[in-house]
C-alpha positions in Angstrom: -168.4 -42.8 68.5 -166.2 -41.8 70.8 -164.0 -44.6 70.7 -163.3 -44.4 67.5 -162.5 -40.9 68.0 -159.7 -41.9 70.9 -158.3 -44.6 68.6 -157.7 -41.5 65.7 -155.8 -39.4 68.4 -154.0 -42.4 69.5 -152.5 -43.3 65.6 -152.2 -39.3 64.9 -149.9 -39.6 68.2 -147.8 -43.0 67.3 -147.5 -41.2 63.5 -146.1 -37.8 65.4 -144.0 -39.8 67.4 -142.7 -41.6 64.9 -141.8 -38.8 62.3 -140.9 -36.7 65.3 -138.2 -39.0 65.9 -137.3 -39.4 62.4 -136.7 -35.9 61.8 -134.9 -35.4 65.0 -132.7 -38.3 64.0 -131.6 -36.3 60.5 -130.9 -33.1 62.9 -134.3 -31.5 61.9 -135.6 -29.5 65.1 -138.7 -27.4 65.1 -136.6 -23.6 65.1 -134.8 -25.0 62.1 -138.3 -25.6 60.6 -139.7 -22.3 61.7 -136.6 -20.6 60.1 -137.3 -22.2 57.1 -140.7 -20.8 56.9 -139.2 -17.1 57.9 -141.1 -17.5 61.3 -139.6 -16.9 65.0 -141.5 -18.2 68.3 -142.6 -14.4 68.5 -144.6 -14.8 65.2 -146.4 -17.9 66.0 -147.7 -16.9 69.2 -148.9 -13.5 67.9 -150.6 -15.1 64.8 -152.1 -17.2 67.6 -153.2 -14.3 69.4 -154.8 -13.1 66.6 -156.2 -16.4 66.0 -157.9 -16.8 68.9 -159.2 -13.3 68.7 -161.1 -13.9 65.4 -162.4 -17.5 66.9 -164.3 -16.3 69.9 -166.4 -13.9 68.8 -167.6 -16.2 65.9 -167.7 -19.0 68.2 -169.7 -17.0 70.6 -172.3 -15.6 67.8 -173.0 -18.7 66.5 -173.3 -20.0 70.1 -176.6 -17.3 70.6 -178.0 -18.7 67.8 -177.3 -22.5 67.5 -178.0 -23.2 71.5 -181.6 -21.9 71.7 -182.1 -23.7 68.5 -181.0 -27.0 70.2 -182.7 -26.2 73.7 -185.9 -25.9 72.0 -185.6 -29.1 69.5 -184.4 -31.1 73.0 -187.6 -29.8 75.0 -190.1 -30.6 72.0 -188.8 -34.2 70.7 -191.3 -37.1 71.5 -190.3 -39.3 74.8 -187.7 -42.1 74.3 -186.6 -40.3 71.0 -182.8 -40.4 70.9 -180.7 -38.6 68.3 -178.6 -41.9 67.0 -182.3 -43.1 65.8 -182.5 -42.4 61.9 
């Protein structure tokens, strides 16, 4: 599983590349993109701010619940059962 996970970064990193370069070829950067969304550097970190403050706290209460769920469904499986078997 996770090698097929590394080989899906890996190809999403050769495609970025590869556009990357395209677009820098044709004189495209990334504050001549933001501009033409109406954003500034400014922007995008604040919306990131905010991002981040919405994600923790749900990540967090669905953390109290989802963990002791897991604990107890690893302490209570028969021996030898693994979780790739079914």
């Amino acid at each position: 599983m996770l090698e097929g996970f590394l080989r899906a970064v890996v190809k999403v990193l050769v495609a970025s590349l590869i556009v990357g370069t395209i677009l820098t070829h044709f004189g495209i950067t990334p504050e001549a993109l933001m501009r033409g969304f109406g954003l500034s550097p400014d922007r995008l970190v604040e919306l990131g701010r905010k991002g981040v403050g919405w994600l923790l706290p749900s990540i967090t209460m669905g953390a109290l619940v989802i963990l002791p769920i897991w604990f107890l469904i690893f302490l209570f499986r028969p021996p030898g059962a693994h979780s790739s078997e079914e």
